[in-house]
Chimera marker file (.cmm) of the C-alpha trace (Angstrom):
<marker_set name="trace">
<marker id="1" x="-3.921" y="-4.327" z="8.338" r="1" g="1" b="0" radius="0.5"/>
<marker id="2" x="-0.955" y="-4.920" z="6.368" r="1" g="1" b="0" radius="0.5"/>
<marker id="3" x="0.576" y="-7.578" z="7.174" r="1" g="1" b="0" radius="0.5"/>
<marker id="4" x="0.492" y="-10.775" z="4.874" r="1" g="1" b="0" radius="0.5"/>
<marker id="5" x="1.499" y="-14.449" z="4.014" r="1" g="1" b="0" radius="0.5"/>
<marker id="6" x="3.053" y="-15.546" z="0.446" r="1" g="1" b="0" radius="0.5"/>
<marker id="7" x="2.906" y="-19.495" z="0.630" r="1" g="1" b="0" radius="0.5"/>
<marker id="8" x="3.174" y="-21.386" z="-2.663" r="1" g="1" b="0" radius="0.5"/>
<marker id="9" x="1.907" y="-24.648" z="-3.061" r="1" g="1" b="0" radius="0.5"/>
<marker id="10" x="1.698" y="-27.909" z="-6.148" r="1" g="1" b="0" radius="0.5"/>
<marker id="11" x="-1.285" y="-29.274" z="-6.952" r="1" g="1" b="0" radius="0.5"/>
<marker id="12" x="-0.802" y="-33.374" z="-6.807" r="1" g="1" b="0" radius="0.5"/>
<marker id="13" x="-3.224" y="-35.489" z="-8.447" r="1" g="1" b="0" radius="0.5"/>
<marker id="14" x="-5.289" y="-36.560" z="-4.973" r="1" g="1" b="0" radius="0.5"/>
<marker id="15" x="-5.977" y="-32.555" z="-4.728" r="1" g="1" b="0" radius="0.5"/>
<marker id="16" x="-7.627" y="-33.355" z="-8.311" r="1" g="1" b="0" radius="0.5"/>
<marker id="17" x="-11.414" y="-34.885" z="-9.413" r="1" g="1" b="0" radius="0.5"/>
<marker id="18" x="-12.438" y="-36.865" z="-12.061" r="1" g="1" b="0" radius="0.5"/>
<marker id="19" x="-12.058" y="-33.927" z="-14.715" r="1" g="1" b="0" radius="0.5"/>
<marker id="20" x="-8.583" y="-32.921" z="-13.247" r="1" g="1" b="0" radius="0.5"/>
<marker id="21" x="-9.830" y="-30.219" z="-11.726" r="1" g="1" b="0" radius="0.5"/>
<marker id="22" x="-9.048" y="-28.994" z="-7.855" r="1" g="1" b="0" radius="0.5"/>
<marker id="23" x="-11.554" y="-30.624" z="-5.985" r="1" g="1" b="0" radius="0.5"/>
<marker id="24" x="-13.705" y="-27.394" z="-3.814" r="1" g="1" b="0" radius="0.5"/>
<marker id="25" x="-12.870" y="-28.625" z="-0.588" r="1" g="1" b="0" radius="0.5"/>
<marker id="26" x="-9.115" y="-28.921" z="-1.302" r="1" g="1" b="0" radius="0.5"/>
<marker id="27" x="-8.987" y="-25.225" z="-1.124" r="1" g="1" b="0" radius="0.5"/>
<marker id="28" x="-10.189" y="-24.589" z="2.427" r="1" g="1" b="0" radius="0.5"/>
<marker id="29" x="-7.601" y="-26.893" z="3.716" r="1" g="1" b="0" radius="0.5"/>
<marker id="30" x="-5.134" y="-24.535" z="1.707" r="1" g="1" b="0" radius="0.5"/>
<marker id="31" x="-6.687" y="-21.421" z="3.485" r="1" g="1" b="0" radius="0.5"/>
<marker id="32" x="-5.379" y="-23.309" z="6.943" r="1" g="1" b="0" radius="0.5"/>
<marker id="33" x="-1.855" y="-23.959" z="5.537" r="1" g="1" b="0" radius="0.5"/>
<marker id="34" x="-2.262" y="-19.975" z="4.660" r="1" g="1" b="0" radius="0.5"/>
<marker id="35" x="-3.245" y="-19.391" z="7.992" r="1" g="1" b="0" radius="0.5"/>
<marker id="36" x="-0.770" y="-21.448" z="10.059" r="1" g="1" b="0" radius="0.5"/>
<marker id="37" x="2.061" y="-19.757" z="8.325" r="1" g="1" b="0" radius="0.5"/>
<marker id="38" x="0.925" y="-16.649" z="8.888" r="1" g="1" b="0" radius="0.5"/>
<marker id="39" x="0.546" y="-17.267" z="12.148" r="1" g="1" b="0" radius="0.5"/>
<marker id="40" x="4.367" y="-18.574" z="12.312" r="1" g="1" b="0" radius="0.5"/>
<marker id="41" x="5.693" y="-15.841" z="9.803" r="1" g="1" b="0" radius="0.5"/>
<marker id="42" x="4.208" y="-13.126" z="13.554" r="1" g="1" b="0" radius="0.5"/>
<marker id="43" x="5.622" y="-15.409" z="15.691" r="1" g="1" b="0" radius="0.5"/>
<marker id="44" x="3.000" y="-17.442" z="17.225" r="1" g="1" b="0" radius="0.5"/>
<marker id="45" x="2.463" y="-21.220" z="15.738" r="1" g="1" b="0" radius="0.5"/>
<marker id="46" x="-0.675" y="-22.741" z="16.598" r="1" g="1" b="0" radius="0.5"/>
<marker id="47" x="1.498" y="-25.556" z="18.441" r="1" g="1" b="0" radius="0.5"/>
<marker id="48" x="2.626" y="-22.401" z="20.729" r="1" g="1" b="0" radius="0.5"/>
<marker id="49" x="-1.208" y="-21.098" z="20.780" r="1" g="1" b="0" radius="0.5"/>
<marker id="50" x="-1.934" y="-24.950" z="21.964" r="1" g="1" b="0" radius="0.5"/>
<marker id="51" x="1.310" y="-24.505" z="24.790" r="1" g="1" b="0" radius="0.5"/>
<marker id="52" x="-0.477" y="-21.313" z="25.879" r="1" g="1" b="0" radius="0.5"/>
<marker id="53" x="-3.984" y="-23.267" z="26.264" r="1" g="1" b="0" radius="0.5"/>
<marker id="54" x="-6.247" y="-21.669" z="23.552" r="1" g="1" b="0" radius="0.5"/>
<marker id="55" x="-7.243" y="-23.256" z="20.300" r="1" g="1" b="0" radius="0.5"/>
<marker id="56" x="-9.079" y="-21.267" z="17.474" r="1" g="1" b="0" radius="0.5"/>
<marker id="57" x="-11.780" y="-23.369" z="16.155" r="1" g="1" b="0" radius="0.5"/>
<marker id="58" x="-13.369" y="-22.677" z="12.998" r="1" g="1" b="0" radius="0.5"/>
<marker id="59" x="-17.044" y="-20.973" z="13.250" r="1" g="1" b="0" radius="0.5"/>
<marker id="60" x="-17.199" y="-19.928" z="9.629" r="1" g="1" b="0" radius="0.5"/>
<marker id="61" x="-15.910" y="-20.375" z="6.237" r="1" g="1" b="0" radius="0.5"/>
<marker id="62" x="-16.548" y="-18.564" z="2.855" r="1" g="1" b="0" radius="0.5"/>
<marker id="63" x="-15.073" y="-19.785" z="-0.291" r="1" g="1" b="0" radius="0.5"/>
<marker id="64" x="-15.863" y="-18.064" z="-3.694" r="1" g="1" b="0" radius="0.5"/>
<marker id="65" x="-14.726" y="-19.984" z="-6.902" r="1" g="1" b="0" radius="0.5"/>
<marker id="66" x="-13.690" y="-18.106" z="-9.673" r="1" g="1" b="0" radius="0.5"/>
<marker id="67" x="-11.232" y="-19.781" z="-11.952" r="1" g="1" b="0" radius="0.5"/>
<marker id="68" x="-9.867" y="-23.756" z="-11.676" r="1" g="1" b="0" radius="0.5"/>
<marker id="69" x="-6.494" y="-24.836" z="-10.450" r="1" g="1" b="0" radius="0.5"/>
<marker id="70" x="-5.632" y="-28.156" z="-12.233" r="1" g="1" b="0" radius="0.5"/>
<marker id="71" x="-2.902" y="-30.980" z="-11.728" r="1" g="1" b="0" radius="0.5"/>
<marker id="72" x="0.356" y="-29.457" z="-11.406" r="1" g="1" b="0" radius="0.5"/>
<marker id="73" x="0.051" y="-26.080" z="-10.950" r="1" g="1" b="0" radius="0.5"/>
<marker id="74" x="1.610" y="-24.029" z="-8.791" r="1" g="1" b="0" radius="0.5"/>
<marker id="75" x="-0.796" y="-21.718" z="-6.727" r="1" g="1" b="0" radius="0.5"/>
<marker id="76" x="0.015" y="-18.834" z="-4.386" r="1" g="1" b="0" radius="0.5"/>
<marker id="77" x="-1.827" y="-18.536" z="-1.074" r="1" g="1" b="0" radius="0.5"/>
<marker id="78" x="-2.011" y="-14.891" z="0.170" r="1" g="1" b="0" radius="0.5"/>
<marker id="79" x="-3.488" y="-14.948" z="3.753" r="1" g="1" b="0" radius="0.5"/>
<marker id="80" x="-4.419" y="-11.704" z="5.966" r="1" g="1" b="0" radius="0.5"/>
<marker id="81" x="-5.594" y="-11.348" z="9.385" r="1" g="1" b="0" radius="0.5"/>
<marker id="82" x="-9.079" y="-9.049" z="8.213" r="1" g="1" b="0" radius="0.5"/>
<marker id="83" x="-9.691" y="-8.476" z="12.047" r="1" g="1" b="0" radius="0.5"/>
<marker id="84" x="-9.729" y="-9.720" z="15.968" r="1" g="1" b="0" radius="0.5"/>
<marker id="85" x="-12.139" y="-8.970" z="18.603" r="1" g="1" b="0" radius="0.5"/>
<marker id="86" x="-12.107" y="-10.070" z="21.894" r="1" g="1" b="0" radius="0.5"/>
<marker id="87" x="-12.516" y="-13.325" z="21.304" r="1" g="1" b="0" radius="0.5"/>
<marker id="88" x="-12.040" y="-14.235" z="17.593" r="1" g="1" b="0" radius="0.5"/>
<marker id="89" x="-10.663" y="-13.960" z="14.219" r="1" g="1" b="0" radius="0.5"/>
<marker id="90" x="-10.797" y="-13.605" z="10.657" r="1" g="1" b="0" radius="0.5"/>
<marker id="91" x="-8.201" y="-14.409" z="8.134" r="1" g="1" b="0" radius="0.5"/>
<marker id="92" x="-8.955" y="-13.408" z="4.711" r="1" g="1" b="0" radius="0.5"/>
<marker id="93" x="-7.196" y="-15.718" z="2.178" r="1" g="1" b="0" radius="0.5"/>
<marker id="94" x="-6.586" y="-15.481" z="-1.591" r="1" g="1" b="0" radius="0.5"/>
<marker id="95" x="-5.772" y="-18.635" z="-4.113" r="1" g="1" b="0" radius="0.5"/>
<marker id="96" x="-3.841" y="-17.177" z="-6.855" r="1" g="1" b="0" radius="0.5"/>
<marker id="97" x="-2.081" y="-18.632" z="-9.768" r="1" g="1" b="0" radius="0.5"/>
<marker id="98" x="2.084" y="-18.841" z="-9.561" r="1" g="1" b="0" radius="0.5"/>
<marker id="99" x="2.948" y="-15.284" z="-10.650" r="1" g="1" b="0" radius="0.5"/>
<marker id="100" x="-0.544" y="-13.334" z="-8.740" r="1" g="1" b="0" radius="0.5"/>
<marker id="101" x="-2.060" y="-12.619" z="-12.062" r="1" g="1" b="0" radius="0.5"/>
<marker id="102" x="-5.203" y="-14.631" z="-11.968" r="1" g="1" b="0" radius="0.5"/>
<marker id="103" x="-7.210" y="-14.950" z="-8.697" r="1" g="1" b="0" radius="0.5"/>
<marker id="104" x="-8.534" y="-18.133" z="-8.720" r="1" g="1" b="0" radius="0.5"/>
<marker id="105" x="-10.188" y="-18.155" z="-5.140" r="1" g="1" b="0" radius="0.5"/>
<marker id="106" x="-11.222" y="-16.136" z="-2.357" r="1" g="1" b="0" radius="0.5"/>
<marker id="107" x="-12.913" y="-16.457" z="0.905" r="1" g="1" b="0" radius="0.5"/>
<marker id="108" x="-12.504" y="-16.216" z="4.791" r="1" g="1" b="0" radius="0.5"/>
<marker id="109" x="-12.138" y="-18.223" z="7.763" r="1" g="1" b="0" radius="0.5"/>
<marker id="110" x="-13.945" y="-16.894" z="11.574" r="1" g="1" b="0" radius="0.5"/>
<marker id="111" x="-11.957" y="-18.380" z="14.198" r="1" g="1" b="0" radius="0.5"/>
<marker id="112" x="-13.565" y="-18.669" z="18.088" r="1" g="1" b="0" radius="0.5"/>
<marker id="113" x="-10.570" y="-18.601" z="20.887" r="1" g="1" b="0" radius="0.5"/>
<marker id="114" x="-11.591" y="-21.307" z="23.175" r="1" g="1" b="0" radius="0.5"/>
<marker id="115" x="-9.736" y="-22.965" z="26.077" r="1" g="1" b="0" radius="0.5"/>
<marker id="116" x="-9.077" y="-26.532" z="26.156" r="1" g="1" b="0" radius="0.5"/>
<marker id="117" x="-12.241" y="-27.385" z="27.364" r="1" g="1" b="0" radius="0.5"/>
<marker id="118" x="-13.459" y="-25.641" z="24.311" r="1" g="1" b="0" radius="0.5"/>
<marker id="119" x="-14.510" y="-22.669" z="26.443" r="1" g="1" b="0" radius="0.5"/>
<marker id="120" x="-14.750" y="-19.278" z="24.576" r="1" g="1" b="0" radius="0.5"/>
<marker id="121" x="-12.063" y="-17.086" z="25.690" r="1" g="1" b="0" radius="0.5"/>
<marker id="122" x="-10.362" y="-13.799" z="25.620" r="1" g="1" b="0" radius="0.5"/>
<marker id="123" x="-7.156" y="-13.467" z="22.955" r="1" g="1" b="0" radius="0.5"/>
<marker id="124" x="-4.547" y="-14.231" z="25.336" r="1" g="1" b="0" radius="0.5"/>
<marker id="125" x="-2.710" y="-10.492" z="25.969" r="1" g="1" b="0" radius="0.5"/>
<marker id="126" x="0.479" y="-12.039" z="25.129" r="1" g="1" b="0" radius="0.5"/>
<marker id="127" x="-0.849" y="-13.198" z="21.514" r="1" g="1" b="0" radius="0.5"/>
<marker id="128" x="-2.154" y="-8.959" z="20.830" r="1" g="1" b="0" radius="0.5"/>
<marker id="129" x="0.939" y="-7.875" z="21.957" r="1" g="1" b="0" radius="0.5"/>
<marker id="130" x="2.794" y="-10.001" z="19.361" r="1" g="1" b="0" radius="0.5"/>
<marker id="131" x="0.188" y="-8.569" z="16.545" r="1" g="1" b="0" radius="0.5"/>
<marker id="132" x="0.760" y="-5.126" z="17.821" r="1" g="1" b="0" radius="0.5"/>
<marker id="133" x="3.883" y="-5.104" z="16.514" r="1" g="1" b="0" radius="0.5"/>
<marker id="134" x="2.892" y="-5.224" z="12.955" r="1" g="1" b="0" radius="0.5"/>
<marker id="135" x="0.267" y="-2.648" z="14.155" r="1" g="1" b="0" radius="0.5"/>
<marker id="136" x="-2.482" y="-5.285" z="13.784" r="1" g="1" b="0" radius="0.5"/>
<marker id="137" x="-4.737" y="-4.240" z="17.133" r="1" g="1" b="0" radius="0.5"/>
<marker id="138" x="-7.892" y="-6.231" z="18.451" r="1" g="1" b="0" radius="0.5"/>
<marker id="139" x="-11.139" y="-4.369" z="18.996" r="1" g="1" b="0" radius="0.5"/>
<link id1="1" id2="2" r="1" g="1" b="0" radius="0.2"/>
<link id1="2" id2="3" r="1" g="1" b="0" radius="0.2"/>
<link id1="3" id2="4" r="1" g="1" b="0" radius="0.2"/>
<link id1="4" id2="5" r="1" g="1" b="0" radius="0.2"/>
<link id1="5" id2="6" r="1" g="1" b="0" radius="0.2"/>
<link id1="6" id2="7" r="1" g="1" b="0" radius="0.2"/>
<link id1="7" id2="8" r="1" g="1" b="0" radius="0.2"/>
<link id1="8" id2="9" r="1" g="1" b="0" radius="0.2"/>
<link id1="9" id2="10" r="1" g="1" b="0" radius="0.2"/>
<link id1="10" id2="11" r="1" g="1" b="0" radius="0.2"/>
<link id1="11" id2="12" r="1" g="1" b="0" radius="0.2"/>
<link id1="12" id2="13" r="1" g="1" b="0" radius="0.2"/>
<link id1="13" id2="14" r="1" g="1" b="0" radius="0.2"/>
<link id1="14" id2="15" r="1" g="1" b="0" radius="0.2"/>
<link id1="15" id2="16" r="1" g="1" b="0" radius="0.2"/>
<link id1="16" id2="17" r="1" g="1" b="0" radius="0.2"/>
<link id1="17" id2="18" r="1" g="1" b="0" radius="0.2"/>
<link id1="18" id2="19" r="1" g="1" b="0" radius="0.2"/>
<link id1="19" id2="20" r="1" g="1" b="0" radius="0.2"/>
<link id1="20" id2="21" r="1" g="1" b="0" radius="0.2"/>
<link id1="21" id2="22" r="1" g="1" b="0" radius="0.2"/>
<link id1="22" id2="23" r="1" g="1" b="0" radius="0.2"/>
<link id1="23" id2="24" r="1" g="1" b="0" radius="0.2"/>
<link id1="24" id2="25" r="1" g="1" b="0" radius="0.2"/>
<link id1="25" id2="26" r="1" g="1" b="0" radius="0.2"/>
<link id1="26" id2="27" r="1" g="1" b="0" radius="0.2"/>
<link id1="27" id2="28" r="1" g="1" b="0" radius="0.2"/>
<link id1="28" id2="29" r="1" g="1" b="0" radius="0.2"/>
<link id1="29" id2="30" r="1" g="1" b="0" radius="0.2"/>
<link id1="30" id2="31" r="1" g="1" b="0" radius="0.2"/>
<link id1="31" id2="32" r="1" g="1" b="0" radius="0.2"/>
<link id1="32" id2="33" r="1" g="1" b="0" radius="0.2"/>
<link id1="33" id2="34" r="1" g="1" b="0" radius="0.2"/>
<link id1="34" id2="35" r="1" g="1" b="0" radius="0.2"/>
<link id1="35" id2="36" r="1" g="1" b="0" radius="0.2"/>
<link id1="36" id2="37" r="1" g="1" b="0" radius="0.2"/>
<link id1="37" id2="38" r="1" g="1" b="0" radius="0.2"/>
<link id1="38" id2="39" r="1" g="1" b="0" radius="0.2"/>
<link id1="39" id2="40" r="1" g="1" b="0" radius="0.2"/>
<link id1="40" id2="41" r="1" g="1" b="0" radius="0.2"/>
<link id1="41" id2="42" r="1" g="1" b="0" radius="0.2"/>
<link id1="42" id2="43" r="1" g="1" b="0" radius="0.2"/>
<link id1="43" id2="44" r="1" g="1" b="0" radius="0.2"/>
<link id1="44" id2="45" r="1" g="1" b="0" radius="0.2"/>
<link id1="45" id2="46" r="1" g="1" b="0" radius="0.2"/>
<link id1="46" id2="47" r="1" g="1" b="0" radius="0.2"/>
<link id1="47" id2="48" r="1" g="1" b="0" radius="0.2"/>
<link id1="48" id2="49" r="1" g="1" b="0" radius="0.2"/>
<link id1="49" id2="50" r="1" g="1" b="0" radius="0.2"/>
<link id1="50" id2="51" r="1" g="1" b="0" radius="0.2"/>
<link id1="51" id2="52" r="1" g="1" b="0" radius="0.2"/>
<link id1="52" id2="53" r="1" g="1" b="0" radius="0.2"/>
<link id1="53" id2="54" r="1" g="1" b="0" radius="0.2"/>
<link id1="54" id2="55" r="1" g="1" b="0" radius="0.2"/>
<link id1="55" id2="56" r="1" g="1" b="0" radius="0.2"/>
<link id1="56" id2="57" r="1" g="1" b="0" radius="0.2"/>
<link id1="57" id2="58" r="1" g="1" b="0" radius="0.2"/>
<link id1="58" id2="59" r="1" g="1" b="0" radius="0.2"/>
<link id1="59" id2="60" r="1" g="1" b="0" radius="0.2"/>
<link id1="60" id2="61" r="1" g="1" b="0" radius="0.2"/>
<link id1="61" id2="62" r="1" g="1" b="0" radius="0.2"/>
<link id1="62" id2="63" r="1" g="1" b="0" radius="0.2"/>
<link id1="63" id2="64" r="1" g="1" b="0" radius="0.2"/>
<link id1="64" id2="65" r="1" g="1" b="0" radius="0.2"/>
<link id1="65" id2="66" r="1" g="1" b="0" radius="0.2"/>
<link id1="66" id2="67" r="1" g="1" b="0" radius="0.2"/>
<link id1="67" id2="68" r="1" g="1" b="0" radius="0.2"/>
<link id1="68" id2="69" r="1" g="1" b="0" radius="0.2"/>
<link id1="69" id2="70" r="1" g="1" b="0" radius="0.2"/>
<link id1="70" id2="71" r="1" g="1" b="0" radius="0.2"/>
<link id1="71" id2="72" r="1" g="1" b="0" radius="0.2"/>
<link id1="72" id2="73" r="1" g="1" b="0" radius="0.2"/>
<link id1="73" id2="74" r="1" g="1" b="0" radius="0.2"/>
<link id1="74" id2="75" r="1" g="1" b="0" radius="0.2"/>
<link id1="75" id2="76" r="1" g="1" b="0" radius="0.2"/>
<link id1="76" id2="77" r="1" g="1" b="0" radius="0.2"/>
<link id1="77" id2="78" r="1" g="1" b="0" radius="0.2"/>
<link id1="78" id2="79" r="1" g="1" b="0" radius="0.2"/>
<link id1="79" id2="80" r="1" g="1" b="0" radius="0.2"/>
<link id1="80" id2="81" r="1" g="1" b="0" radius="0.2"/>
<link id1="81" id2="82" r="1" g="1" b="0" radius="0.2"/>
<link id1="82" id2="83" r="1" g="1" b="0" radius="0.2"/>
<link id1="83" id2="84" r="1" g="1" b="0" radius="0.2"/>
<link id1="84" id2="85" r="1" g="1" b="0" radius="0.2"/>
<link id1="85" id2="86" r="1" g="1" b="0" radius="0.2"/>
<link id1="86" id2="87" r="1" g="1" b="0" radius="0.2"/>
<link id1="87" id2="88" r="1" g="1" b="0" radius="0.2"/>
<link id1="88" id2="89" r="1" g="1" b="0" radius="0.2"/>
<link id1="89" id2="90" r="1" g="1" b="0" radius="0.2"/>
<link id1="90" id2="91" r="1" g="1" b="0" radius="0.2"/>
<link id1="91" id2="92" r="1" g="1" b="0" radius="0.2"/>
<link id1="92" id2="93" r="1" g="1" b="0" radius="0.2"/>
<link id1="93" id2="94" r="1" g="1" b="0" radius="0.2"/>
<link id1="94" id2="95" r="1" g="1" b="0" radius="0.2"/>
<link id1="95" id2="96" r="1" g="1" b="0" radius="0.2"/>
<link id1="96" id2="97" r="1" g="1" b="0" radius="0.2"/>
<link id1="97" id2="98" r="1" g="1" b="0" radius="0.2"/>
<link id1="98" id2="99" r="1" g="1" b="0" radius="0.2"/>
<link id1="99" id2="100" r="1" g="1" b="0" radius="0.2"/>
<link id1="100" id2="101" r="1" g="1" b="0" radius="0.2"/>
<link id1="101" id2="102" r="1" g="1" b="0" radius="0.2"/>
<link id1="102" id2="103" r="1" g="1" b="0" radius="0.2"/>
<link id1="103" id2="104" r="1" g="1" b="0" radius="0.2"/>
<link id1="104" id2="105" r="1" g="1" b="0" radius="0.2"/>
<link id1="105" id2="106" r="1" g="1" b="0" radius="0.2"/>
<link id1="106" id2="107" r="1" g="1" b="0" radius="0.2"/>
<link id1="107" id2="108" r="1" g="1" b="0" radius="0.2"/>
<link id1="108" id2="109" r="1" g="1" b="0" radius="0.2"/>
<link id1="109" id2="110" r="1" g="1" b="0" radius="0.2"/>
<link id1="110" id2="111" r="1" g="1" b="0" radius="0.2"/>
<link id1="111" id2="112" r="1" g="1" b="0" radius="0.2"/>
<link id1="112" id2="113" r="1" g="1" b="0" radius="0.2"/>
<link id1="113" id2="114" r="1" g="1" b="0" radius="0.2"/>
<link id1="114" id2="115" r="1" g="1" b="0" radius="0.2"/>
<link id1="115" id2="116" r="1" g="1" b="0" radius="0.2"/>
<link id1="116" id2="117" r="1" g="1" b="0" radius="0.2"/>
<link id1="117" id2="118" r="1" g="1" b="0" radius="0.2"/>
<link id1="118" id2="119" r="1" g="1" b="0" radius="0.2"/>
<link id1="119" id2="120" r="1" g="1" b="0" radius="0.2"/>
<link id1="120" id2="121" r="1" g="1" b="0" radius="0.2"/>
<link id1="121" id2="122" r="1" g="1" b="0" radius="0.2"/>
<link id1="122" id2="123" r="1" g="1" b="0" radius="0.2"/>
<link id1="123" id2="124" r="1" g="1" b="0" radius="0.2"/>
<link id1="124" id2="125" r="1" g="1" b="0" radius="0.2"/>
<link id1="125" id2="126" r="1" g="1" b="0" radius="0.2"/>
<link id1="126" id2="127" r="1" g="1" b="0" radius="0.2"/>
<link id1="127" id2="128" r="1" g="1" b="0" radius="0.2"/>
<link id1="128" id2="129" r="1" g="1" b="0" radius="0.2"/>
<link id1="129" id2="130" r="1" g="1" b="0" radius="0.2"/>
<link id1="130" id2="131" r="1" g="1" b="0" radius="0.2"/>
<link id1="131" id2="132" r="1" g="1" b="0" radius="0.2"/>
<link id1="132" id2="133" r="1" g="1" b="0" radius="0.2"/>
<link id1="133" id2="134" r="1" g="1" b="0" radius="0.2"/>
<link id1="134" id2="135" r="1" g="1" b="0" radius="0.2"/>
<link id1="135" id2="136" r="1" g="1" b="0" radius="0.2"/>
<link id1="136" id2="137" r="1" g="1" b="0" radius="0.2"/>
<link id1="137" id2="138" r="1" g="1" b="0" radius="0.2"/>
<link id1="138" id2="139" r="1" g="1" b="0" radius="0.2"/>
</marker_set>
């Protein structure tokens, strides 16, 4: 699937620990921000998805380390939809320095579609036909 999300982000010194140095943690909350514009950049913002009455809760993250981010940098957060099935997701999602020339992080996020009553559920056939425009088709 080809389609993909540029966002760029500044580390601030709460993102940092004690040795100035992106705290882990900080990084999955950067694969969301990857994720919700992503999601916005097809057309569908998870405060639509919520409209619509689905949520997709996290079921499983991955996050592999390879390089530190540090106070003041300026990251890039490339973010791909890897698949969707009938009723989930997975984003892929890359932590690169500014310019892409150093891949700092990597992982993956599994998203459930659930109703509100937290309910697994389809993909909503209005949300595929959005992605099947960018020729991104569920299984």
């Amino acid at each position: 699937m080809s389609v993909n999300n540029l966002t760029k982000i500044r580390v601030i010194y709460a993102d940092t620990d004690a040795m100035g140095i992106v705290y882990h943690t900080n990084y999955i909350k950067w694969f969301e921000v990857g994720r919700n514009e992503l999601m916005r950049q097809l057309g569908i913002a998870y405060k639509e998805m919520e409209h619509l009455g689905f949520n997709l809760p996290l079921t499983k993250v991955s996050c592999h380390y390879l390089l530190p981010a540090k106070y003041d940098n300026v990251l890039t957060i490339e973010t791909k939809i890897d698949y969707i099935k009938r009723a989930s997701m997975k984003f892929n999602s890359y932590v690169w320095d500014e310019d892409r020339k150093n891949l700092l992080v990597e992982g993956y996020t599994v998203h459930a579609c659930t109703n509100s009553e937290g309910k697994v559920r389809r993909i909503p056939s209005q949300i595929l036909e959005l992605l099947n425009k960018y020729n991104i088709k569920g299984e």
